[in-house]
TIVO-2410 file (N, C-alpha, C; in nm, 3 decimals):
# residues 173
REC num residu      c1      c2      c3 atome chaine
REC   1      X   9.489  15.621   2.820     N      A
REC   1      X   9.382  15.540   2.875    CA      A
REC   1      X   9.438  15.450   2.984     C      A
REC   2      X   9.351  15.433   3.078     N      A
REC   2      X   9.424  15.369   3.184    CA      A
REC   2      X   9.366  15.171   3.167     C      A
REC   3      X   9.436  15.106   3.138     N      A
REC   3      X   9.429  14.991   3.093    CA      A
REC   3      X   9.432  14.899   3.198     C      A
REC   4      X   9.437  14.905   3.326     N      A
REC   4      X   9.388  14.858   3.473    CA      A
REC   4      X   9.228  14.865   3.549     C      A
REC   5      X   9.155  14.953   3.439     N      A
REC   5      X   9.049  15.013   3.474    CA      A
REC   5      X   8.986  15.024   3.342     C      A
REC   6      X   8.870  14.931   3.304     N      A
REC   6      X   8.759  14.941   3.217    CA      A
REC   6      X   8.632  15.068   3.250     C      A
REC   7      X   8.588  15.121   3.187     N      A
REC   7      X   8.433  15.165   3.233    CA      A
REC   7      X   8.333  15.038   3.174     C      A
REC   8      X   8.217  15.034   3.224     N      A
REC   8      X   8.150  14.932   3.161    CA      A
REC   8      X   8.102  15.029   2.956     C      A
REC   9      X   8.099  15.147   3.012     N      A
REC   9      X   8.052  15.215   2.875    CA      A
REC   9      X   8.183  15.198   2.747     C      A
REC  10      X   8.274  15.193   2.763     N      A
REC  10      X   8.394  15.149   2.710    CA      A
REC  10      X   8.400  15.021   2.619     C      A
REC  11      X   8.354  14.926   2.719     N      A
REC  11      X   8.369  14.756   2.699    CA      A
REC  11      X   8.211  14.767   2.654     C      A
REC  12      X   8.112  14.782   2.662     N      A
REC  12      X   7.996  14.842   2.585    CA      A
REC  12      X   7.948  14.875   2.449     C      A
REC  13      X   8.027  14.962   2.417     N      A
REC  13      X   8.021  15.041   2.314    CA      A
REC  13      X   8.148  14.981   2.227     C      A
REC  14      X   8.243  14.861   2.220     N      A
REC  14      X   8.305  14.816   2.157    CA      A
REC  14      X   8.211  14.685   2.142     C      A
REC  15      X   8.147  14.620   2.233     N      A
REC  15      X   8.109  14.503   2.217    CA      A
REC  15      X   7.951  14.527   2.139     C      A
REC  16      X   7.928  14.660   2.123     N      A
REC  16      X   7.775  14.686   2.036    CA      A
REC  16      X   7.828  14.736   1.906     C      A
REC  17      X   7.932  14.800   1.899     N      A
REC  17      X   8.021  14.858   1.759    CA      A
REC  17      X   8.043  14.734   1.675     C      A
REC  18      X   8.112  14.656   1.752     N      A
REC  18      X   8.181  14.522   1.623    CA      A
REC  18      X   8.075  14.421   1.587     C      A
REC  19      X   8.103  14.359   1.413     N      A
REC  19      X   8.046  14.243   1.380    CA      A
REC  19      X   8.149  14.179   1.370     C      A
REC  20      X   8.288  14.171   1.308     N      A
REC  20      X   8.341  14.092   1.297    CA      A
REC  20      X   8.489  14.080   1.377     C      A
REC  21      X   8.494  13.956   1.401     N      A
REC  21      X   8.660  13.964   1.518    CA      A
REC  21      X   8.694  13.796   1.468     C      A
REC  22      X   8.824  13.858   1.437     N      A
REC  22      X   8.945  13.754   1.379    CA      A
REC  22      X   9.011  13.738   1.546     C      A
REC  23      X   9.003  13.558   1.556     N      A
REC  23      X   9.056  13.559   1.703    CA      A
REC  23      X   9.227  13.482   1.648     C      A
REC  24      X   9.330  13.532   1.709     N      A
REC  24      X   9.435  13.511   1.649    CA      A
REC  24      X   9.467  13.431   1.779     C      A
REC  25      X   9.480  13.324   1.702     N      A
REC  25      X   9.507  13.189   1.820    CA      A
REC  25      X   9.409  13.104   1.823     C      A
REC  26      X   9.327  13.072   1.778     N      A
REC  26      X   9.196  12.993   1.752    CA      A
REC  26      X   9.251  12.855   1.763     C      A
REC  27      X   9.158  12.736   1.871     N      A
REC  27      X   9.171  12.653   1.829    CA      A
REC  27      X   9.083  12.583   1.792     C      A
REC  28      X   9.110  12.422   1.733     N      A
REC  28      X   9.007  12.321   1.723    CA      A
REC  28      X   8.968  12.245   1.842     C      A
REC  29      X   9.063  12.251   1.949     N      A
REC  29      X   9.052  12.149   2.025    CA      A
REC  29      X   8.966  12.239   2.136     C      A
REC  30      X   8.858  12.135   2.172     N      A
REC  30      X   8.694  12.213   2.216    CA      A
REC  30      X   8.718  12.205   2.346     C      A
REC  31      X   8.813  12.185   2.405     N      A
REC  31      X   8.812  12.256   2.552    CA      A
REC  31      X   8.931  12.328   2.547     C      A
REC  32      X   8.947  12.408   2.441     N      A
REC  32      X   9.035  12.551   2.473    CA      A
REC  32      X   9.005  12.654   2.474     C      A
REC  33      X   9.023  12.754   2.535     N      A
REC  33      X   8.901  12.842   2.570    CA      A
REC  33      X   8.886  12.921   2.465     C      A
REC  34      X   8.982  12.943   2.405     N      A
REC  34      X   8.952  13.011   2.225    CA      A
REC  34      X   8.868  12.912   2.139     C      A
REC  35      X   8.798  12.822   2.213     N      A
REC  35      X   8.726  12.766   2.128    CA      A
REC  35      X   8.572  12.772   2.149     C      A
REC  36      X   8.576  12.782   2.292     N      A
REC  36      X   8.438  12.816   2.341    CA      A
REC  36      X   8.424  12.976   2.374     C      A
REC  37      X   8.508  13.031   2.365     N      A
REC  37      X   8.492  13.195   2.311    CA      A
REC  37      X   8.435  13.211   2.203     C      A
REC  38      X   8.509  13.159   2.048     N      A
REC  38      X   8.461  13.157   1.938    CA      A
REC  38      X   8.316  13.088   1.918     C      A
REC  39      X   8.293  12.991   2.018     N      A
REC  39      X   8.122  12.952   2.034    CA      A
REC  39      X   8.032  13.012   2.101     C      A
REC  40      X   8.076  13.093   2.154     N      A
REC  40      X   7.999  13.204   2.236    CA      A
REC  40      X   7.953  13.315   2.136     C      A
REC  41      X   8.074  13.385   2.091     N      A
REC  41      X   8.060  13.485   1.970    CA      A
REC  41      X   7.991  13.451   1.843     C      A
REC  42      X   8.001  13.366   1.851     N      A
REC  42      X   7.924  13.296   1.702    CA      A
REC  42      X   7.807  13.307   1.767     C      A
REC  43      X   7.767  13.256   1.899     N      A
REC  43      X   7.605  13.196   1.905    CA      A
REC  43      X   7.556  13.327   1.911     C      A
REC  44      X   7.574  13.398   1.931     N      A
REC  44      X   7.556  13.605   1.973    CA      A
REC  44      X   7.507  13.662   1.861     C      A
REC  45      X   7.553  13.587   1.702     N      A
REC  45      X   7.545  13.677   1.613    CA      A
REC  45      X   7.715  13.738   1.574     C      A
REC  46      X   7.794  13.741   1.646     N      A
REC  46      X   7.927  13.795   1.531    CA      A
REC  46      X   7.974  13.713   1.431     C      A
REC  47      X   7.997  13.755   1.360     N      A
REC  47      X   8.127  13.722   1.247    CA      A
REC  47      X   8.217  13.672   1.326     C      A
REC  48      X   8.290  13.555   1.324     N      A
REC  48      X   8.404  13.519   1.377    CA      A
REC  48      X   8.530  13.473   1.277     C      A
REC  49      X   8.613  13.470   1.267     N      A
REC  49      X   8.727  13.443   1.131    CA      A
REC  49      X   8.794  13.372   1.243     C      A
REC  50      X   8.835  13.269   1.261     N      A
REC  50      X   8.950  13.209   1.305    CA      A
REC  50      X   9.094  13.211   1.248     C      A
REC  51      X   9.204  13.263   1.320     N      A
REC  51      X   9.347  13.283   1.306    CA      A
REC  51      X   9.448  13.166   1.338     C      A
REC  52      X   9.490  13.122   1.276     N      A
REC  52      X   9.586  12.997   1.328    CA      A
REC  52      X   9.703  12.944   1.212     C      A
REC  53      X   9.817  12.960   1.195     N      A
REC  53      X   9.897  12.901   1.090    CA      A
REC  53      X   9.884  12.747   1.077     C      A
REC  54      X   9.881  12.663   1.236     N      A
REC  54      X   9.871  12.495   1.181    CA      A
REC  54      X   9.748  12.486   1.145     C      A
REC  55      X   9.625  12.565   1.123     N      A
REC  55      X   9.499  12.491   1.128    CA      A
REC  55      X   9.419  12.562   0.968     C      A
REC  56      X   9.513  12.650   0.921     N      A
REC  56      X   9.476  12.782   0.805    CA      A
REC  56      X   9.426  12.615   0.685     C      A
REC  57      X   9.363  12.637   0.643     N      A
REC  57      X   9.269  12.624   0.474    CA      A
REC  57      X   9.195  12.500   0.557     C      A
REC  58      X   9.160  12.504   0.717     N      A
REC  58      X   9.060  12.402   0.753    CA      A
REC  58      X   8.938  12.485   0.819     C      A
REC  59      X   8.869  12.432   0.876     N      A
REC  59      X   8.770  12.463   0.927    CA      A
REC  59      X   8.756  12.418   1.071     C      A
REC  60      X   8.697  12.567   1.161     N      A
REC  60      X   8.656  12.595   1.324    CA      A
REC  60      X   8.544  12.621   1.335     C      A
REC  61      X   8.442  12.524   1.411     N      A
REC  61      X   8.329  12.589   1.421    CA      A
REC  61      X   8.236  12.608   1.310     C      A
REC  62      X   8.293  12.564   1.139     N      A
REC  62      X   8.224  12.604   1.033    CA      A
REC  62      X   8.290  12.679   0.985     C      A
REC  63      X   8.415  12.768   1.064     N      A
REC  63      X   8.464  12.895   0.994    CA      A
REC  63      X   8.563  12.857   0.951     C      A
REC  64      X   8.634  12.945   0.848     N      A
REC  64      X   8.737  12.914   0.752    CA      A
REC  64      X   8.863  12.983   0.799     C      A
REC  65      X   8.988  12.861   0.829     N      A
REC  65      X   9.095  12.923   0.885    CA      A
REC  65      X   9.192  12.973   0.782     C      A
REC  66      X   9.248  13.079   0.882     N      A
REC  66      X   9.336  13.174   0.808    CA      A
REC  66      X   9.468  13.174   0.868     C      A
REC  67      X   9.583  13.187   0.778     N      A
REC  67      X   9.723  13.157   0.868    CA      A
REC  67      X   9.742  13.306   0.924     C      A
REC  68      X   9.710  13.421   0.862     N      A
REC  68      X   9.820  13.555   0.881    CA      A
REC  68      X   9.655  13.593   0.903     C      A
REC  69      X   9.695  13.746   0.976     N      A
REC  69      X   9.564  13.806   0.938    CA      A
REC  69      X   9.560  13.893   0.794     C      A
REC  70      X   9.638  13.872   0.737     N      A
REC  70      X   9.682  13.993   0.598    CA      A
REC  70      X   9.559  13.863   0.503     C      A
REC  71      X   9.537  13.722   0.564     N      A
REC  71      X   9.487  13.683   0.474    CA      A
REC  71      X   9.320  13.658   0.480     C      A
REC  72      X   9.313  13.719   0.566     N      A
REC  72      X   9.137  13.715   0.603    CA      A
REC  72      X   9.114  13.817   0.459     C      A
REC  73      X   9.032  13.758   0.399     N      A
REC  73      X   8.938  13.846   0.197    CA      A
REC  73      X   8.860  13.964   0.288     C      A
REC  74      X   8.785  13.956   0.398     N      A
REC  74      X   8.714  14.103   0.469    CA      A
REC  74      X   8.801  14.150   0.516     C      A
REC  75      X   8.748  14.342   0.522     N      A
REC  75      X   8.830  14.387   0.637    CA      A
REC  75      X   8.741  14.300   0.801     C      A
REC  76      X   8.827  14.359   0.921     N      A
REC  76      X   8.734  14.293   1.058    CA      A
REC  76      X   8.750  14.433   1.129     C      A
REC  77      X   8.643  14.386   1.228     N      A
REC  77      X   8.647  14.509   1.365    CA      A
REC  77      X   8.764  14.537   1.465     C      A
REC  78      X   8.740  14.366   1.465     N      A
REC  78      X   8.826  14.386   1.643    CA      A
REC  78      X   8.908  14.242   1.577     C      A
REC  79      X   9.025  14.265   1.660     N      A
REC  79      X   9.137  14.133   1.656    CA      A
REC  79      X   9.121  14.090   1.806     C      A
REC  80      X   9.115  13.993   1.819     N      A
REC  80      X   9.135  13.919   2.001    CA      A
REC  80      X   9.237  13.832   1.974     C      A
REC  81      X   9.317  13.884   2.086     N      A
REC  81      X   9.455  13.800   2.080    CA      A
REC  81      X   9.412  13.697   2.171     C      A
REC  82      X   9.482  13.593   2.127     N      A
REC  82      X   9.477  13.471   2.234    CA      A
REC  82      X   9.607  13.372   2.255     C      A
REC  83      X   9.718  13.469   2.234     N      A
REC  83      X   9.876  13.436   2.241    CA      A
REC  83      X   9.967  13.477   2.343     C      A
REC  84      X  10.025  13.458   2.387     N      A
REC  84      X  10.107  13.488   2.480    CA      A
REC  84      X  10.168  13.638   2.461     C      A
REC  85      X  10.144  13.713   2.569     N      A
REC  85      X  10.203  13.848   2.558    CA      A
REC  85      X  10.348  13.942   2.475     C      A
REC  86      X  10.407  13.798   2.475     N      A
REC  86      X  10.563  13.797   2.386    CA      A
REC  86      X  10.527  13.812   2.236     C      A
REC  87      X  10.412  13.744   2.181     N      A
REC  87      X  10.390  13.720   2.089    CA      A
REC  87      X  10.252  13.860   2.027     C      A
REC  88      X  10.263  13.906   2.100     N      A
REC  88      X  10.172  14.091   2.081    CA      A
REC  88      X  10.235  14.167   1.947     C      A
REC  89      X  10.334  14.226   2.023     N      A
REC  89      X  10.397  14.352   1.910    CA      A
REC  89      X  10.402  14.312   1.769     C      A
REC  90      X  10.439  14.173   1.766     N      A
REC  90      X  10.454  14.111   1.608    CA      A
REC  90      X  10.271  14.112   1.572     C      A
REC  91      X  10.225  14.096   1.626     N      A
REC  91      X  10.082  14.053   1.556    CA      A
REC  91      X   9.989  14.218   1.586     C      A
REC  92      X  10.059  14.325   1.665     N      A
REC  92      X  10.016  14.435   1.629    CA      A
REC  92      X  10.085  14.532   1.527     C      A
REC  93      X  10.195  14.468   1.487     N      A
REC  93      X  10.211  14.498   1.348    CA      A
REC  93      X  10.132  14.434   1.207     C      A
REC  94      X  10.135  14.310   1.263     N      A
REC  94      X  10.001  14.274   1.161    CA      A
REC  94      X   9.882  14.361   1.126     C      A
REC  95      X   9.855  14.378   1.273     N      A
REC  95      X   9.715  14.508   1.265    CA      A
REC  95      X   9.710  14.618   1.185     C      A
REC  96      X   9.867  14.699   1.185     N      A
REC  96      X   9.903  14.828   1.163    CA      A
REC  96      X   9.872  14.811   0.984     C      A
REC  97      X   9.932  14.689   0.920     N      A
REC  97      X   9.958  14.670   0.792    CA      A
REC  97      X   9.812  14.641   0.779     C      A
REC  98      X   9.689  14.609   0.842     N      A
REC  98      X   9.555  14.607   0.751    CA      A
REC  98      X   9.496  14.708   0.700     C      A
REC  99      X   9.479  14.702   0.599     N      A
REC  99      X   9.361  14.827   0.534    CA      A
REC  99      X   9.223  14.801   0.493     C      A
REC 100      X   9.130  14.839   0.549     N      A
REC 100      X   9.106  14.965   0.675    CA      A
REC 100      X   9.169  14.896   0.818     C      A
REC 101      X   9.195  14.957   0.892     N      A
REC 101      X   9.239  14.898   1.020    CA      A
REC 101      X   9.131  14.892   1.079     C      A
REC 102      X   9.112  14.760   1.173     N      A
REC 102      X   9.050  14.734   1.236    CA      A
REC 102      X   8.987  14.819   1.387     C      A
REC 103      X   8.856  14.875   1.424     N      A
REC 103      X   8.838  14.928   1.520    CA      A
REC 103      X   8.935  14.968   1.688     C      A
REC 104      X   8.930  14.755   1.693     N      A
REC 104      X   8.972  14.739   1.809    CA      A
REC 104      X   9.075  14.627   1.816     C      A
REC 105      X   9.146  14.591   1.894     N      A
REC 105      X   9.246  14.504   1.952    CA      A
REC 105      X   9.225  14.458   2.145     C      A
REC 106      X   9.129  14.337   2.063     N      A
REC 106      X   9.141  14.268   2.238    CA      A
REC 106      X   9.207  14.191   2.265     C      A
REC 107      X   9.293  14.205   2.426     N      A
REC 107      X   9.377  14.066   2.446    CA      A
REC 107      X   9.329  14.029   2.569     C      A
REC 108      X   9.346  13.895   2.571     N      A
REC 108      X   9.273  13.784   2.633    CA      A
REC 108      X   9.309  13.814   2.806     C      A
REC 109      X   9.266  13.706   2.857     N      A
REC 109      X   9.298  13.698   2.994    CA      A
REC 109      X   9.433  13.724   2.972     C      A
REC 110      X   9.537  13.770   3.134     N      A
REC 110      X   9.684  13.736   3.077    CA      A
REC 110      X   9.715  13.821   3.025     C      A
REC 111      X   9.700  13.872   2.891     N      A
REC 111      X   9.781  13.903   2.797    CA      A
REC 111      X   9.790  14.075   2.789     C      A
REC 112      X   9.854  14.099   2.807     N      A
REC 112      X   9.913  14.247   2.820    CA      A
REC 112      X  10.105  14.272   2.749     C      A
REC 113      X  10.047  14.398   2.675     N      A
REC 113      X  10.155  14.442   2.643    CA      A
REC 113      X  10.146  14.605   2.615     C      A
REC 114      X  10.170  14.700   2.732     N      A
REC 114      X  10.158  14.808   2.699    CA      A
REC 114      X  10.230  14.886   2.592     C      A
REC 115      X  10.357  14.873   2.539     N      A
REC 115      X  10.425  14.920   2.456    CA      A
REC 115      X  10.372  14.941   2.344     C      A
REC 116      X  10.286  14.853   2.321     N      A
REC 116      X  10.259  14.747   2.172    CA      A
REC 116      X  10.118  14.829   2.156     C      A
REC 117      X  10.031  14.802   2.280     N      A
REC 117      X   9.933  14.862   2.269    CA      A
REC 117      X   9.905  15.074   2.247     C      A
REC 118      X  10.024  15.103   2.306     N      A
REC 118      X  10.034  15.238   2.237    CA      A
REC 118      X  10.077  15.288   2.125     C      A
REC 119      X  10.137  15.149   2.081     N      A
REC 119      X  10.124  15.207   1.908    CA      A
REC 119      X  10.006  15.178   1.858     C      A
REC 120      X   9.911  15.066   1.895     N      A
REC 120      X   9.757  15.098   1.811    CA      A
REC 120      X   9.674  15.184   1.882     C      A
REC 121      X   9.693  15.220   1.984     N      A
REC 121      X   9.628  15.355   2.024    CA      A
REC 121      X   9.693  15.486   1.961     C      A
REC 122      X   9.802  15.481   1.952     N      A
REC 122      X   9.880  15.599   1.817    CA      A
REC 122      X   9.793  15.628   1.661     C      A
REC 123      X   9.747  15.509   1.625     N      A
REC 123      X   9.661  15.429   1.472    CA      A
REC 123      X   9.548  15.480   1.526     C      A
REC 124      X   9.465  15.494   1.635     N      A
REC 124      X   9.339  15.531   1.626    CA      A
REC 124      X   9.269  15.425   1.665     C      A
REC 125      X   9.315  15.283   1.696     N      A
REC 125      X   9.282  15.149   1.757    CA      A
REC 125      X   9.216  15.164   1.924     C      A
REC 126      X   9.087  15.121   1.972     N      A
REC 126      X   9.117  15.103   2.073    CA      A
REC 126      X   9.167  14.968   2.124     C      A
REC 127      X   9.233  14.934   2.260     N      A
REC 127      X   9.235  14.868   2.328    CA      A
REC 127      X   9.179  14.826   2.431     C      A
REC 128      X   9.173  14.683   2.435     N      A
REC 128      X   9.138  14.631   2.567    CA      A
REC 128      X   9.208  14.525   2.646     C      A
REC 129      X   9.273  14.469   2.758     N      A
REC 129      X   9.375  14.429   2.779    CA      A
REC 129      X   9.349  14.337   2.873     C      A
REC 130      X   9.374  14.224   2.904     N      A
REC 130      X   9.362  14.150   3.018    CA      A
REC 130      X   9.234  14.125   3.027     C      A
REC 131      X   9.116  14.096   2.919     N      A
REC 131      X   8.999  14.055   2.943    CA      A
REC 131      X   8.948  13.955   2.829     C      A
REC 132      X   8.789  13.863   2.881     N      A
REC 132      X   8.767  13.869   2.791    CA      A
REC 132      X   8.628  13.896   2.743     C      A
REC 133      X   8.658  13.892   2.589     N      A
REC 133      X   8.501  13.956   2.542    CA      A
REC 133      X   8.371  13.861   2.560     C      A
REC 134      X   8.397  13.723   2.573     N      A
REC 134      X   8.293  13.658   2.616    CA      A
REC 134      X   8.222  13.678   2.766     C      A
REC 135      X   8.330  13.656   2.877     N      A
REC 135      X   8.307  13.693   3.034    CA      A
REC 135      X   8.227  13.881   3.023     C      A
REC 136      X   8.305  13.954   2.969     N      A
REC 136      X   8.217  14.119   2.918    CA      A
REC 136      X   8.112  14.091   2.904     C      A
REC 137      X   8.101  14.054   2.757     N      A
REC 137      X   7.963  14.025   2.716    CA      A
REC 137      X   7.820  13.977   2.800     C      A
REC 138      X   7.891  13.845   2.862     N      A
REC 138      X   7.804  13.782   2.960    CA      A
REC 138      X   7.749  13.882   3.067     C      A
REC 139      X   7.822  13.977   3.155     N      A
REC 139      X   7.843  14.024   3.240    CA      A
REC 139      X   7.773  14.127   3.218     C      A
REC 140      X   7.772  14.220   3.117     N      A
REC 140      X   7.694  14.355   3.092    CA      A
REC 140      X   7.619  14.355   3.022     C      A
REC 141      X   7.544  14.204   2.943     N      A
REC 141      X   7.393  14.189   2.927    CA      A
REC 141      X   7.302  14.102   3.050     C      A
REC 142      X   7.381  14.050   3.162     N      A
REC 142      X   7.344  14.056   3.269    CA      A
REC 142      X   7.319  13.895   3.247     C      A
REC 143      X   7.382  13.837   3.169     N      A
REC 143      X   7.352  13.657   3.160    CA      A
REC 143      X   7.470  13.562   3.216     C      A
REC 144      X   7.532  13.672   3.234     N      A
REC 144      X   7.651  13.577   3.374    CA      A
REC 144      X   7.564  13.529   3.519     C      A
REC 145      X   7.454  13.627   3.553     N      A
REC 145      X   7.413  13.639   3.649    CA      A
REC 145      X   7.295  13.508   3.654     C      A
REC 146      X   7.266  13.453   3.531     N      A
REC 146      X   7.258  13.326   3.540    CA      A
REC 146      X   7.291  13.247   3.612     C      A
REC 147      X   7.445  13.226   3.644     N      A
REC 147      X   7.499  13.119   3.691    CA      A
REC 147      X   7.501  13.202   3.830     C      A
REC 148      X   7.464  13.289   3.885     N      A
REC 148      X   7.466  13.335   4.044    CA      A
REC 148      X   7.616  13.411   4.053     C      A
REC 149      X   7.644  13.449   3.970     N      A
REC 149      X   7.791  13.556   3.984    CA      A
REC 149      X   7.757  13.647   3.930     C      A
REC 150      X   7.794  13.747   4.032     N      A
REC 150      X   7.754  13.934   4.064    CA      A
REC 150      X   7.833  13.975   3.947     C      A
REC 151      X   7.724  14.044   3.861     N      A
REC 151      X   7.776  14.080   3.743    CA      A
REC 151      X   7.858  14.252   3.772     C      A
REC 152      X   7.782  14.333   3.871     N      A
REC 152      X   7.850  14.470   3.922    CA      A
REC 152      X   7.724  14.519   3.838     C      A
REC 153      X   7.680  14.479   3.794     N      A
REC 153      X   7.581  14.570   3.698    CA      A
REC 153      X   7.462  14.591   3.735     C      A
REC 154      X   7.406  14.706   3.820     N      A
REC 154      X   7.253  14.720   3.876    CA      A
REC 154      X   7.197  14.754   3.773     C      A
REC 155      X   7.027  14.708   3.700     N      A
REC 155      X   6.938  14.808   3.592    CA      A
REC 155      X   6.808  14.706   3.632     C      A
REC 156      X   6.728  14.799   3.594     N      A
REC 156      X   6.567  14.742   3.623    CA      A
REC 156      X   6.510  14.809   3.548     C      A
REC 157      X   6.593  14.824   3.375     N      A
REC 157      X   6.535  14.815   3.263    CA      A
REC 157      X   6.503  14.653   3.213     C      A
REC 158      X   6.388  14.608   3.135     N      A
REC 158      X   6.391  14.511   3.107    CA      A
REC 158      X   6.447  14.451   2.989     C      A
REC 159      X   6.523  14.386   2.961     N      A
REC 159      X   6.581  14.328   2.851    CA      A
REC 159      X   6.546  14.304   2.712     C      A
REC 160      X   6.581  14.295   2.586     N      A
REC 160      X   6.546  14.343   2.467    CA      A
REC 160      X   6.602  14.227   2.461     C      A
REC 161      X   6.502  14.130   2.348     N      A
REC 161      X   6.634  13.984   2.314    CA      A
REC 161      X   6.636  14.081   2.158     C      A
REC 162      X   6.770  14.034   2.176     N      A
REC 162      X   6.871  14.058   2.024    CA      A
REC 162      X   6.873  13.915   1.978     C      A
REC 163      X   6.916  13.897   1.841     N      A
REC 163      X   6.918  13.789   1.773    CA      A
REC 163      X   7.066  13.709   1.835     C      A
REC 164      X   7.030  13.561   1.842     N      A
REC 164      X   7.151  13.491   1.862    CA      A
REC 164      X   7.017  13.380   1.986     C      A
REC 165      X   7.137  13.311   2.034     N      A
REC 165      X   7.090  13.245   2.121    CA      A
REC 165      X   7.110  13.269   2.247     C      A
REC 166      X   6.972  13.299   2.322     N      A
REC 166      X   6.979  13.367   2.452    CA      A
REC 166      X   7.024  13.497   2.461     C      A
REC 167      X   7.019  13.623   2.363     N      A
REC 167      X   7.113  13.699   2.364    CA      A
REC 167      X   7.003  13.805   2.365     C      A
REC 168      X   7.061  13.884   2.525     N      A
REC 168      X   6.996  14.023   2.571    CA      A
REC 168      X   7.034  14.115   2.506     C      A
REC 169      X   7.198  14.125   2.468     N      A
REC 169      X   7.260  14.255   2.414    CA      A
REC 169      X   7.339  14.295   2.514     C      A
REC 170      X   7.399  14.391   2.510     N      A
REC 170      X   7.544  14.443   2.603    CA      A
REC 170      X   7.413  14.581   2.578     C      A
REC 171      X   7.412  14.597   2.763     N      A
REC 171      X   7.393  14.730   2.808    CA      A
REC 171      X   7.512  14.826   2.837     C      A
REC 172      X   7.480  14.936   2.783     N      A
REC 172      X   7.544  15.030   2.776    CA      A
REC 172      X   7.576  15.105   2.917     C      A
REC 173      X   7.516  15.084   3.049     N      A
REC 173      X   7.541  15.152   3.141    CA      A
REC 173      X   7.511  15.096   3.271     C      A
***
């Protein structure tokens, strides 16, 4: 897979597949962007599990923190990294050791590690690399275009609200 190059049907069909995503790196402090990611995803309707060792048996957002991901009680869909690229391979071994394994593995702005990422594409994992799922989201249900930034996305189908707040849904094409 070429990991420089999304299709929108790709980033689509992962962001209509998953309910739940453990963001590994979560914070409390509300202007970090893993925090208003995790408020985005929440307001949408996902499951969100917050990941964090200093912040594990407190609460984000309402949600209940977890130090490891071995310790989230559900299986999840998708993992979103929100750590520094150094800090990948160790936490996609985390991935490898969940049972059921998780769908997908997103990493954040930044964060790329191809090595790492072809061993969960080896597992049957997809990847997504250098993005994120909130800016996606926004972008290919066409509510970025709110704020007057060209989403790339032409349709003059009309919009379906899905449950959440303000929430069109991720078009598929």
């Amino acid at each position: 897979m070429n990991h420089d190059a999304y299709d929108n049907s790709y980033i689509a069909g992962i962001l209509n597949s998953v309910r739940s995503i453990a963001v590994v790196g979560a914070s409390a402090n509300e202007v970090r962007p893993s925090f208003f990611v995790m408020k985005y995803l929440l307001g949408k309707g996902f499951s969100v599990i917050p990941v964090n060792p200093g912040q594990a048996g407190g609460k984000i957002l309402g949600q209940s923190v977890y130090a490891r991901l071995a310790d989230i009680p559900e299986p999840v869909d998708m993992v979103d990294i929100f750590r520094a690229s150094e800090a990948v391979p160790a936490i996609i071994d985390e991935v490898l050791a969940l049972r059921p394994l998780p769908k997908v593995v997103w990493m954040q702005l930044t964060v790329r590690h191809d090595e790492a990422a072809a061993r969960a594409e080896a597992a049957g994992i997809k990847i997504v690399m250098n993005r994120c799922p909130k800016i996606e989201y926004a972008r290919l249900s066409g509510e970025i275009g709110w704020n007057g930034v060209n989403s790339g996305v032409v349709s003059s189908r009309k919009p379906l609200l899905r449950p959440g707040f303000q929430s069109f849904g991720v078009r598929r094409n």
